[in-house]
NUBANU-46709 format. One record per residue (C-alpha): residue in one letter; x, y, z. Coordinates in steps of 0.1 Angstrom, whole numbers, padded with zeros to 4 digits, always signed. Example, Ala and Ser with C-alpha at 12.3 -4.5 7.8 and 13.67 -1.06 7.14 Angstrom:
! residues 2
A+0123-0045+0078S+0137-0011+0071
This chain:
! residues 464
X+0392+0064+0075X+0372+0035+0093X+0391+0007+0110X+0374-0031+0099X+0373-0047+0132X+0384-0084+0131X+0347-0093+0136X+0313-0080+0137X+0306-0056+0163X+0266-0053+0170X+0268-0025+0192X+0283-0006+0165X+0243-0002+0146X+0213+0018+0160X+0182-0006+0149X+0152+0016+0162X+0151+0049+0179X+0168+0079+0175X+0213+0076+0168X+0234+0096+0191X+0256+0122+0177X+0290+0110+0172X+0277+0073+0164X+0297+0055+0140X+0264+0043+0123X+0252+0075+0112X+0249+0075+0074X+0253+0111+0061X+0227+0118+0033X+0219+0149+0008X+0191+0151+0027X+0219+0164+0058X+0236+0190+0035X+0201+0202+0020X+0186+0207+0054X+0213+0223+0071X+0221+0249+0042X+0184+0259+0044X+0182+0266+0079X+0214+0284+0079X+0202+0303+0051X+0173+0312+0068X+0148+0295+0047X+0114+0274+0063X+0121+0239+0052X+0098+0212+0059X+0108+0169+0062X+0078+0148+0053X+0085+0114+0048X+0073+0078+0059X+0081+0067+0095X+0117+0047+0104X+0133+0070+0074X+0161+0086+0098X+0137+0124+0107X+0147+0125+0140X+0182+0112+0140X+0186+0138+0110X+0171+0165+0135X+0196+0159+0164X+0223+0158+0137X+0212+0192+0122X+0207+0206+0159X+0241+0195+0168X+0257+0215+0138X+0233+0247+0142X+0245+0252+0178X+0285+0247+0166X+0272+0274+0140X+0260+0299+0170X+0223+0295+0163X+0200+0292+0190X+0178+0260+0185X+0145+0252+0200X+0135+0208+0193X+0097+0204+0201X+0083+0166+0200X+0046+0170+0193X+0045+0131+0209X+0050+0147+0244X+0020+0170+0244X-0009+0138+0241X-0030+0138+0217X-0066+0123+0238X-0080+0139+0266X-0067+0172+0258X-0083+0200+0249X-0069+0228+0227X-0065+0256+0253X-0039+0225+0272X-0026+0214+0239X-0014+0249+0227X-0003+0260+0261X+0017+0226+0263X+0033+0237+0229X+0045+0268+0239X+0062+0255+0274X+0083+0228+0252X+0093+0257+0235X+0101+0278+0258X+0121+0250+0276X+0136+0237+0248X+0151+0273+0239X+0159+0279+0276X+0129+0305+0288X+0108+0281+0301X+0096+0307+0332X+0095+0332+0304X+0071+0306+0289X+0049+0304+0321X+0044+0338+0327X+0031+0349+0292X+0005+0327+0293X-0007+0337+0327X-0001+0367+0313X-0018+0368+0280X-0049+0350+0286X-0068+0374+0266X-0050+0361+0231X-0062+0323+0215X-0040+0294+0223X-0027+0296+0184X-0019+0340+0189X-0004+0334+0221X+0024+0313+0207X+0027+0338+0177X+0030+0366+0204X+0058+0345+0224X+0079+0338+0195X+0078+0376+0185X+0076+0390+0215X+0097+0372+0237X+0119+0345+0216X+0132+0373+0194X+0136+0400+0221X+0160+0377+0246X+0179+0361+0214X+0205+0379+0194X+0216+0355+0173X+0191+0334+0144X+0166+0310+0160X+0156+0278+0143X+0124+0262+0154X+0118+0226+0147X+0089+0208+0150X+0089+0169+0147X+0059+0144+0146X+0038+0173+0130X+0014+0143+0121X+0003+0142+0155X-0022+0174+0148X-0044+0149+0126X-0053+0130+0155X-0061+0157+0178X-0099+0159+0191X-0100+0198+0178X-0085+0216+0141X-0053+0226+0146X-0053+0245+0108X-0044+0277+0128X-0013+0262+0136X+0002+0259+0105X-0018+0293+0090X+0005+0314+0121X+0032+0297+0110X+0026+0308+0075X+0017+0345+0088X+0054+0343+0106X+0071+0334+0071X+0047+0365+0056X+0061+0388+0085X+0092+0390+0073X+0081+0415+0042X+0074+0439+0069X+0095+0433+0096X+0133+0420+0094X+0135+0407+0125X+0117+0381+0114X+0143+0371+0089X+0158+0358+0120X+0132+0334+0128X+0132+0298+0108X+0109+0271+0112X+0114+0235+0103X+0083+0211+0105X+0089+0171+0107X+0066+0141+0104X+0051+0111+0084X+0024+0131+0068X+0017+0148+0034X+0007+0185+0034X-0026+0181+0025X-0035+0160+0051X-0025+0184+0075X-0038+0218+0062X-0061+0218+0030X-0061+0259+0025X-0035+0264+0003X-0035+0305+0010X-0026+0297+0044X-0007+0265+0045X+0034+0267+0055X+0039+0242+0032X+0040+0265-0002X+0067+0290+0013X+0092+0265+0024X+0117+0241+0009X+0107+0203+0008X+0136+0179+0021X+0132+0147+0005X+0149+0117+0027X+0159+0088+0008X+0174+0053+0012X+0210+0051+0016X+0227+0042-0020X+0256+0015-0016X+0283+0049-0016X+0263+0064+0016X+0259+0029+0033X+0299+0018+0032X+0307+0029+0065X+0288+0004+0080X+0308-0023+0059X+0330-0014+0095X+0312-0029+0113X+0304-0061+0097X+0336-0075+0097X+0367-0087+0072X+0343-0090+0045X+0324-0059+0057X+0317-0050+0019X+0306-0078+0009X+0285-0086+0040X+0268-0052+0031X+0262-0053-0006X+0240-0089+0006X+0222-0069+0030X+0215-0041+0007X+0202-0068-0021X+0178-0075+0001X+0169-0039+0020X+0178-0013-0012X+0189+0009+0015X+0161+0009+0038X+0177+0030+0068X+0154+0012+0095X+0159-0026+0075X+0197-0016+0063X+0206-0012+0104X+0185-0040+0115X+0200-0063+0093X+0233-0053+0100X+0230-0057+0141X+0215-0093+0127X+0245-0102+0109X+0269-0094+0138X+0250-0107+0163X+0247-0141+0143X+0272-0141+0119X+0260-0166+0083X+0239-0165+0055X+0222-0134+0051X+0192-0146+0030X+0187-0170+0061X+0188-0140+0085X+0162-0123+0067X+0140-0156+0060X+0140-0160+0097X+0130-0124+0110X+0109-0110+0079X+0097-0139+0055X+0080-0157+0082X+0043-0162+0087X+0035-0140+0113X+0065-0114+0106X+0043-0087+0097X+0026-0090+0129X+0059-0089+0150X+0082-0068+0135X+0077-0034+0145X+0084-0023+0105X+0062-0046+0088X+0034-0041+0115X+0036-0003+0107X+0035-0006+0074X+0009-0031+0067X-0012-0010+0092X-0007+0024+0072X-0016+0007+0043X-0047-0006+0056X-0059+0028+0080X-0058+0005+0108X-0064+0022+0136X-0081+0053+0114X-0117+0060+0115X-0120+0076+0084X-0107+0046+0066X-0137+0030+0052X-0139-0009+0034X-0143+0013+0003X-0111+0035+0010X-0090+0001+0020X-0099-0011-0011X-0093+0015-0032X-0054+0014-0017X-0049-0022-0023X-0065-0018-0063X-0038+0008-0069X-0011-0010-0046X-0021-0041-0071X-0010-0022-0101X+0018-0007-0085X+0030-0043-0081X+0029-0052-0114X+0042-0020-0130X+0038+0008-0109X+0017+0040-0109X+0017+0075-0109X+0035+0095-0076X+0004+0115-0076X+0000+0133-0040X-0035+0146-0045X-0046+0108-0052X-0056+0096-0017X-0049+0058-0024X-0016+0065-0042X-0008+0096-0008X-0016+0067+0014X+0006+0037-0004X+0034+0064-0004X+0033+0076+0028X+0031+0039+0043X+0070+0035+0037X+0064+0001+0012X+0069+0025-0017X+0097+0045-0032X+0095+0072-0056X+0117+0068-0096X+0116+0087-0121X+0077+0103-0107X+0063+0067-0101X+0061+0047-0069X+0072+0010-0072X+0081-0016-0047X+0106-0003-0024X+0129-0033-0017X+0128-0074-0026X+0119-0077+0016X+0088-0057+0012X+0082-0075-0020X+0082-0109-0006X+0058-0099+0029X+0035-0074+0011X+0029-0098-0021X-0005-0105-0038X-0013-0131-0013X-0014-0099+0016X-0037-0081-0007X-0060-0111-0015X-0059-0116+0025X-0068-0081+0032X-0090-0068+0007X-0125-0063+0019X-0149-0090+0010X-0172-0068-0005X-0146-0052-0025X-0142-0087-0043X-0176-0089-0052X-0177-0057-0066X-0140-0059-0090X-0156-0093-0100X-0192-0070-0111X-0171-0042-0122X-0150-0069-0146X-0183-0081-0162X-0192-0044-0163X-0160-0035-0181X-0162-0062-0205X-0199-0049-0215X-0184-0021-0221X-0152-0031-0242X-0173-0050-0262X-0203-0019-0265X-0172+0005-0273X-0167-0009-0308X-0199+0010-0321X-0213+0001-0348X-0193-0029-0361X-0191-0044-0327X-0228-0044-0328X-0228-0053-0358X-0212-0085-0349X-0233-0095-0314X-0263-0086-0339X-0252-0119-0363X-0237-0134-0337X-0269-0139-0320X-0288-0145-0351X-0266-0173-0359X-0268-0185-0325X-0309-0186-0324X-0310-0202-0364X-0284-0226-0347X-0302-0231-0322X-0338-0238-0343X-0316-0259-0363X-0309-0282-0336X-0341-0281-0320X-0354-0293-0354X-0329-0320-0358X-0335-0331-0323X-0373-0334-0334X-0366-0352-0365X-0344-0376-0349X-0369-0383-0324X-0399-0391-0350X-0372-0408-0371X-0367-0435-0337X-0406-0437-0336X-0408-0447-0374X-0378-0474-0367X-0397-0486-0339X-0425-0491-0359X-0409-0506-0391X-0390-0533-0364X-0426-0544-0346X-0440-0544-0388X-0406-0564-0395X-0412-0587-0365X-0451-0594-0372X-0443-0601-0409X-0419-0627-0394X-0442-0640-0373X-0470-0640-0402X-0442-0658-0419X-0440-0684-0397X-0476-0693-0393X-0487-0694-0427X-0455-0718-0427X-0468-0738-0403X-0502-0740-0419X-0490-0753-0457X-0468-0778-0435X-0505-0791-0418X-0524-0788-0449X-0497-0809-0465X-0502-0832-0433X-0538-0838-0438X-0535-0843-0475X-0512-0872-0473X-0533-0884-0444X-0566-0885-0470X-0546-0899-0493X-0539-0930-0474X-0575-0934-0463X-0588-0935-0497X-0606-0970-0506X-0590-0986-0535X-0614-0986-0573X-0641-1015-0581X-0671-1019-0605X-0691-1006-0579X-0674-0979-0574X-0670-0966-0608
């Protein structure tokens, strides 16, 4: 049972790197009992998953309980061994001395290279583990192999790796001495990306270990280390992470190393502008969802992941491994699998990776094309009702041309219309002015006939 301290202890969480055995943080997962029971059992089991998930701390947790079992275990990080600058004669000769060491016959190591120069790199390690592993070892040997991802880096194939790994699995059929022989492979990879022939890939023959985000149950022994109100201190944290291990621990050693309001804790390290820049987490992920740092991740590629990681926003999409956008959005760590469909992992990765990201990210010709390929689509919705749709543009556009004769026609009318008003106004205004003179004439005939009238002389004889 865990003794609540009085207060929260922030030495009590691991938040990065590998946990110690015997830590108090360690959350036990199925993914522990699964593992463990396949390797004693003898079975090749392989841990793929998205980086900050818990592989190694898992690894050193199973090592730990193989050796209290009386199995002889051999740890190899592929991380130590360089991946630039190396060719594959050093690579495969470094691999085998790890092992060696790591299983205690290192100078056993040494000497059969030197000795077996004549073999490949990939044979010779075949030949050691056979040869020599096997032949100094009574008891079962487990062989595990972590940051397997690192072979897609390397400057040379490394597919004869995982084929002699495969050919040890096959030995067993004909020799059972092999039976005592299990290999476990680790990394942040999918199989496909490492080996792509599926008659010689390790991947088909083994069991897959699937590590997942602590549920509330798993995560309450850290609720010890968070204080009085450890459980209620952890069900905020895990609103916000949904069991994250990396985000679940961090935010943990956040809260008891400044005690307050968690939603505050997580504004301030993860909501803020350049958080996915800083943190170590959101860097990586942001990065593997982009191919950053990959130079086989075209503009084209980058924006095929952030179309599919758009729909997964919205409702999610298919957990389809042979898909690369939907391998690449899964294996980035923002996404978790339910029910066969990847959706948004947790409400932090919600809020940092949101359709602002995408808009800022997506490649600029990407957006001209989804604009082309909307105006596309539409041409086709509309072409895709057959007959009756074309039916319909047909009178459409017939009614649009008569409409637009119509108008024109109109337009002309209304135009000669003006000129004949214009025309009937001057005719109006010179009748007026007609008018007006003829007026002005009767009023000066008028004039002069009074005017003759006065002259007149008046009647005499004479005159008559």
């Amino acid at each position: 049972m865990s003794v609540v301290a009085d207060g929260p202890q922030e030495s009590f969480f691991v938040s990065g790197g590998t946990i110690p055995p015997g830590s108090p943080s360690y959350i036990e997962r199925a993914a522990d009992r699964e593992l463990l029971e396949a390797l004693l059992g003898s079975e090749y089991a392989y841990v793929l998953n998205s980086r900050q998930m818990g592989k190694s701390s898992l690894a050193v947790r199973t090592i730990q309980k193989l050796q209290d079992a009386g199995v002889a275990t051999g740890f190899v990080d592929l991380t130590r061994l360089g991946s630039t600058n190396v060719t594959a004669e050093q690579w495969y000769s470094g691999l085998l001395m790890e092992i060696g060491r790591s299983l205690g016959l290192r100078s056993e190591a040494a000497m059969y290279i030197r000795d077996q120069k004549e073999l490949g790199p990939s044979a010779r390690i075949l030949g050691f583990l056979q040869d020599v592993v096997l032949t100094k070892t009574q008891s079962a040997v487990v062989l595990l192999i972590d940051e397997i991802d690192v072979t897609r880096s390397l400057p040379f194939a490394t597919g004869e790796l995982f084929a002699g790994i495969r050919q040890l699995h096959n030995g067993r059929a004909s020799s059972p001495e092999m039976k005592r022989l299990t290999v476990c492979l680790m990394g942040s990879a999918l199989p496909g990306s490492l080996i792509e022939d599926v008659r010689t890939t390790p991947f088909n023959v083994g069991r897959r270990i699937e590590l997942r985000d602590f549920t509330l149950e798993e995560a309450m022994p850290l609720a010890a280390g968070l204080g009085e109100k450890g459980v209620e201190r952890l069900k905020e944290v895990m609103d916000w992470t949904n069991g994250h291990p990396y985000l679940t621990q961090a935010l943990c050693a956040d809260y008891a190393k400044e005690p307050g309001d968690v939603s505050k804790l997580v504004a301030k390290r993860y909501l803020g502008q350049h958080a996915v820049q800083t943190d170590s987490n959101l860097a990586d992920v942001g990065n593997r969802l982009l191919g950053q740092g990959d130079p086989t991740v075209t503009d084209q590629i980058r924006a095929d992941t952030l179309t599919l990681f758009l729909r997964m926003l919205k409702s999610g999409v298919p957990d389809d491994e042979t898909n690369e956008p939907a391998a690449r959005i899964k294996m980035s760590g923002v996404a978790r699998v339910s029910d066969g469909r990847l959706e948004m992992r947790n409400a932090i990765y919600r809020h940092v990776f949101s359709r602002t990201w995408v808009r800022e990210n997506m490649p600029a010709q990407e957006v001209r094309r989804q604009r082309q390929a909307f105006w596309r689509g539409v041409a086709r919705s509309t072409l895709g009702t057959a007959a009756v749709g074309l039916a319909l543009i047909g009178f459409a556009l017939t009614v649009k041309m008569n409409l637009n004769r119509v108008e024109a026609r109109a337009r002309a009318l209304q135009n000669q219309n003006g000129r004949l008003q214009q025309q009937l106004d001057d005719y109006r205004l010179e009748n007026v002015t007609l008018r007006q003179s003829l007026a002005r004439s009767r009023r000066r005939i008028e004039w002069l006939q009074g005017q003759l009238t006065r002259q007149k002389p008046p009647s005499t004889p004479e005159n008559r």
